[in-house]
Each structure stands twice: as structure tokens, then as C-alpha cells.
C-alpha positions in Angstrom: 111.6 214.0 101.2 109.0 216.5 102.1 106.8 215.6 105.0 102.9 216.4 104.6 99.5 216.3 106.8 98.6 213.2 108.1 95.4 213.7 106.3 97.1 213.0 102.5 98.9 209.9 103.4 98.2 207.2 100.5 99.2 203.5 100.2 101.4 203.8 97.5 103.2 200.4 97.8 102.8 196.7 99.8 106.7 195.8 101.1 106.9 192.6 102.8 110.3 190.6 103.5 110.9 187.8 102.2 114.1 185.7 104.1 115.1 184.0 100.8 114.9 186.8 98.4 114.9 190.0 100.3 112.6 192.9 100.2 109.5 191.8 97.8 107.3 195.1 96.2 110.4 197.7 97.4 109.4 200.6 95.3 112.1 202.3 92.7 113.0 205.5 94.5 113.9 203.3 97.5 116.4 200.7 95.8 119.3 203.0 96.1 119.4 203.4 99.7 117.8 199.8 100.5 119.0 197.0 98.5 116.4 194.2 97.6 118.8 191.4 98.8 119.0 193.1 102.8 120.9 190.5 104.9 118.0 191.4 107.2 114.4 193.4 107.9 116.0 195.3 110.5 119.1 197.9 110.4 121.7 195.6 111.9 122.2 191.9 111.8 123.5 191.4 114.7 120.9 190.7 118.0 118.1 189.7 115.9 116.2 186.7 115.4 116.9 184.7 112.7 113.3 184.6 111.5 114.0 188.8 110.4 116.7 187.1 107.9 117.8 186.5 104.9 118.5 182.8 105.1 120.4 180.2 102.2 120.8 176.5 102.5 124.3 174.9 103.8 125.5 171.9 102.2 123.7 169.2 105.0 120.3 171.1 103.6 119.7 173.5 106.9 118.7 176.6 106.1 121.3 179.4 107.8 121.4 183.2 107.8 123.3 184.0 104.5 125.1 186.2 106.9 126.8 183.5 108.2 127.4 181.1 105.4 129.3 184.6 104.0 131.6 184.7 107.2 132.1 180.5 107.2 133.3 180.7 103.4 135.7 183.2 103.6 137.0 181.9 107.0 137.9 178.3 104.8 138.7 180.5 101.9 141.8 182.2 104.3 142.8 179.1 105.9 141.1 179.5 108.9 140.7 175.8 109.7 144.6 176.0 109.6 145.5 179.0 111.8 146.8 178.5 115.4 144.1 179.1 117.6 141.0 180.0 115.7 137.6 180.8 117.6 140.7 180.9 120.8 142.3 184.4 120.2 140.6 187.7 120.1 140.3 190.0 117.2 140.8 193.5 117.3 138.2 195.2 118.5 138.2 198.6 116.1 138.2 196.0 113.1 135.5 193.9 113.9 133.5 197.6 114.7 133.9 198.6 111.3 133.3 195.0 109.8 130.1 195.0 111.9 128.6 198.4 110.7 129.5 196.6 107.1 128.0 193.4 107.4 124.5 195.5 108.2 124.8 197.1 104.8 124.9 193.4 103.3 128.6 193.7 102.7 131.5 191.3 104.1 134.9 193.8 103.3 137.6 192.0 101.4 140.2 192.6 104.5 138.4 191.0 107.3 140.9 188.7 109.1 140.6 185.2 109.9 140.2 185.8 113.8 138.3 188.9 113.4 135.4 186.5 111.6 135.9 184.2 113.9 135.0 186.3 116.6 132.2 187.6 114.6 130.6 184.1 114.2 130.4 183.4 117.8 129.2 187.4 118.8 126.3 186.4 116.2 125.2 183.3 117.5 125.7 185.3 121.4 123.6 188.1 121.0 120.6 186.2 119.6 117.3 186.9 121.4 117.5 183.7 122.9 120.3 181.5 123.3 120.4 178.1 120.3 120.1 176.1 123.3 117.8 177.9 125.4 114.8 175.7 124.7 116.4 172.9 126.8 116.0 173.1 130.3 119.1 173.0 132.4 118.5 169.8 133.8 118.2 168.0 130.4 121.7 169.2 129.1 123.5 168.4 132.6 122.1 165.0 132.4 124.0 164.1 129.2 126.7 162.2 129.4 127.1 160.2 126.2 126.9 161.1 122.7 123.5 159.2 121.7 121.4 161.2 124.4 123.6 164.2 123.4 122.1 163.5 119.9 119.1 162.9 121.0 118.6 165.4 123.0 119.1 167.4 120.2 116.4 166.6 118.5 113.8 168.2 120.8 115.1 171.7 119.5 112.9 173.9 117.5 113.6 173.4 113.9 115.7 176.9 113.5 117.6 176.1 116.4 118.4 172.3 115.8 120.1 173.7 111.9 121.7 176.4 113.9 123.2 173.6 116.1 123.9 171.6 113.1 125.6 174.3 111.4 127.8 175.4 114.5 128.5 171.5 115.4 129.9 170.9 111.8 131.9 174.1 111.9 133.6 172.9 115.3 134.5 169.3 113.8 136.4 171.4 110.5 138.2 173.3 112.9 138.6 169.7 115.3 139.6 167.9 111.9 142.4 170.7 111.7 143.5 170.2 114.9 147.5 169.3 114.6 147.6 172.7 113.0 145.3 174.7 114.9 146.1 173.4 117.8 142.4 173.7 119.0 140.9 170.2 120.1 137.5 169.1 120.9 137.5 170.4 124.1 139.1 173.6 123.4 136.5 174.4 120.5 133.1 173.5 122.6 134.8 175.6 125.6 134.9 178.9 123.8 131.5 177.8 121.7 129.8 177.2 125.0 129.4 180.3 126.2 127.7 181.8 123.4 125.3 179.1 122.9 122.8 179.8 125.8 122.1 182.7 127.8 121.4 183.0 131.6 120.9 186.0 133.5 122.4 185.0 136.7 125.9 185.3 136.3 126.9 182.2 138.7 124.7 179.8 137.1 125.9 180.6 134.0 129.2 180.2 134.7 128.4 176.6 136.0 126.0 175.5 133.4 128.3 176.5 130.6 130.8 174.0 131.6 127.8 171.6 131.0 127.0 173.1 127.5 130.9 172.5 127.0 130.8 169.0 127.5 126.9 168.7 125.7 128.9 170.4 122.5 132.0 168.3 123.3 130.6 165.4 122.9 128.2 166.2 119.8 132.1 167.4 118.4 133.4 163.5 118.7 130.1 161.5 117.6 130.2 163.7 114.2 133.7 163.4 113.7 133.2 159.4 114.5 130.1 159.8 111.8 132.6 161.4 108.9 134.8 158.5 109.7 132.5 155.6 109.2 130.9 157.8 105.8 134.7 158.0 104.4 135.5 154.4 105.3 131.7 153.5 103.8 132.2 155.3 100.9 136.2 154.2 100.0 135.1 150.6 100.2 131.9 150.6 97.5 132.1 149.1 94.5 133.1 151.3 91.7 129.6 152.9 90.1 127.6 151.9 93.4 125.6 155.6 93.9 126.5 157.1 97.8 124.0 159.4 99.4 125.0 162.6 99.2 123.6 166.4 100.0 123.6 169.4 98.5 126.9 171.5 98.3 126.2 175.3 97.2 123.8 177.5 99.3 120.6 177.8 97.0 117.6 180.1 97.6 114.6 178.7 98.7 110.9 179.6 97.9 109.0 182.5 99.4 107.2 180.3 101.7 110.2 177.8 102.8 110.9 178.8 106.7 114.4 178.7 108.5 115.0 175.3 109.6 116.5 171.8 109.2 115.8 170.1 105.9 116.9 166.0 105.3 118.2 165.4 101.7 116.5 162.9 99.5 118.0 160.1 98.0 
């Protein structure tokens, strides 16, 4: 591309980003090098906010960086749930390099391993620009100690952040559900969720508040799992033809003007 005088710049094209259907007004010569569907506005999707994203819905109706929906789907689709220590052990580092420099082009290689997206998932929701719990003070989160003010709690999250939380909550009760093969328990999950939940710069009072974000996340873990149990017992005894409440099950796009956030289902 030749470079001229400042003087003969024209507007030649309008290119805004849309996070449910990509880049909108993308000229032709540029479609090559920049595809319309971008996981993201910027050059990487890691460390950015989730506003800057492409976003899909999950099957509770929260709308979720597609990026991450990708990396959750082919975690099941492996057997994730299933291996011994998942979200536990660390993946090697030169793979999840080259899977990182990937996932910025929009692409999730067919080789990724189980722990390798495992470890992906949590670096994503770590190097956020601000932690999904960070809009709770301190003092809230180390004053829960049951699962309703956990849950409720919970509510006073931004919208993006409380389907985050949804999201991540309902991807630690699989792996919890899975838990005579994985050998990963409530408490093992929310400790190595924890510390990628929040961010503090102090080193020391991270350390101590993440053992309260473990047991906020513990407990949000065992009133979900307690919910699927009373929906599965609810829905086994109904009479044959009564209709059951249900959501959505495939990610969908949304409309231009939908924002990131958590959406109820309607009967």
C-alpha cells in the first residue's frame, strides 16, 4: 500500500464493530487479511474487555465471548469433564503459545488438548481488565457464608460480569458433576477458579482474599448443583405432556444493538 500526503486523505469507508456479527462496512480489499467474523476489535483476544468482542448466547441465555463458548465445546467434545484433574494440571506452555497466537486469528486448531484449553479458559477470564468479581468490595464477598447471600450477592454484579459468573459457575458444576472421574471436587474446582476471578495488586491480600473468593465460588458450586437436582427430580415426576421450562441450547447471534450480558428465558 503506497503511503501519500496527509493532504489527500479521503473517507472512503465507515467500519464499526459489531460484537454479534463482526466487522460491519469492512471494505473488499481488506477481507483477506481481516475476516468479518474477528473474535475481537483488537489484535489479540486475550487481556481485553469483553465489550471489544465478538459475543454468542450460552444455553441459560447469557451472552459469552464466542471465544469461549469455542474452547468450552470442544473441552466436552474431548472428554474433558472426564479427565483426571482438569482446570488442576498445567498445560504445556509452547502449546498453549501457539494456540493463543491462533485463537487471535479467530481459529481454535484441531490439536488443542483438553488441559491446554483448560488452562486457556482460566488465563482468559485472568487477564481481563478487571477481575469478574472486582465490582464487589472485599468486605461483601468475605461476609458470605451461605449459599443464598452467595446468590445474592451475585446479583449486584454488572450485567457482563454476573453472565460471566453464570457461565464460569455452570462450567465448575459439569466438571463437579464429573467428579468420581475427575477427581476434582467442589472445593478443588473454586480453588484453582479463584484466583483468576479477581485481581489485587497487593500480593498479600490477594493471597488471603482469594481463599474467600474460593469459598464465595464454592458455595455458588453446591447451591447450582442442589438446583439441577431439584429441576431433574421436578422434571422426572411431571405428568407425561405437562410442558417444563426450558432455555435455549445452541449459541445464536444476537442483534446489532443486543449488549453482552445476562438474559432470562421466556416461558
Amino acid at each position: 500500500m503506497e503511503i501519500g500526503w496527509p493532504t489527500d486523505v479521503r473517507h472512503v469507508a465507515h467500519v464499526t464493530f459489531d460484537r454479534f456479527h463482526g466487522f460491519l462496512g469492512l471494505p473488499v480489499e481488506f477481507e483477506p487479511e481481516v475476516p468479518r467474523t474477528a473474535p475481537s476489535a483488537s489484535a489479540k483476544v486475550f487481556g481485553v474487555s469483553t465489550k471489544s468482542m465478538q459475543c454468542s448466547y450460552d444455553s441459560r441465555g447469557n451472552s459469552i465471548p464466542t471465544i469461549l463458548l469455542q474452547m468450552q465445546k470442544r473441552l466436552y467434545e474431548l472428554g474433558g469433564l472426564q479427565t483426571e484433574g482438569i482446570f488442576r494440571i498445567t498445560p504445556d506452555n509452547s502449546q498453549e503459545e501457539y494456540v493463543r497466537d491462533m485463537l487471535n486469528r479467530g481459529i481454535l486448531p484441531q490439536e488443542t488438548g483438553v488441559h491446554c484449553l483448560a488452562g486457556l479458559i482460566k488465563a482468559w477470564l485472568r487477564e481481563l481488565p478487571a477481575g469478574v468479581l472486582d465490582s464487589l468490595s472485599s468486605e461483601e464477598v468475605m461476609q458470605c457464608k451461605t449459599e443464598e447471600a452467595c446468590s445474592q450477592l451475585a446479583k449486584h454484579l454488572p450485567a457482563t460480569e454476573a453472565a460471566l459468573l453464570d457461565w464460569a459457575i455452570n462450567l465448575m458444576a459439569d466438571v463437579v458433576q464429573d467428579e468420581q472421574q475427575n477427581k476434582m471436587n467442589a472445593q478443588n474446582v473454586a480453588t484453582v477458579f479463584a484466583p483468576n476471578m479477581t485481581q489485587m495488586a497487593d500480593p498479600l491480600n490477594a493471597l488471603m482474599y482469594a481463599v474467600q473468593v474460593m469459598n464465595f465460588l464454592r458455595l455458588m458450586i453446591l447451591k447450582t448443583l442442589k438446583e439441577r437436582e431439584a429441576t431433574s427430580k421436578t422434571t422426572s415426576s411431571a405428568p407425561q405432556g405437562t410442558k417444563q421450562n426450558s432455555t435455549p441450547t445452541n449459541c445464536v447471534y444476537a442483534n446489532s444493538d443486543s449488549v453482552c450480558g445476562s438474559t432470562k428465558s421466556q416461558n
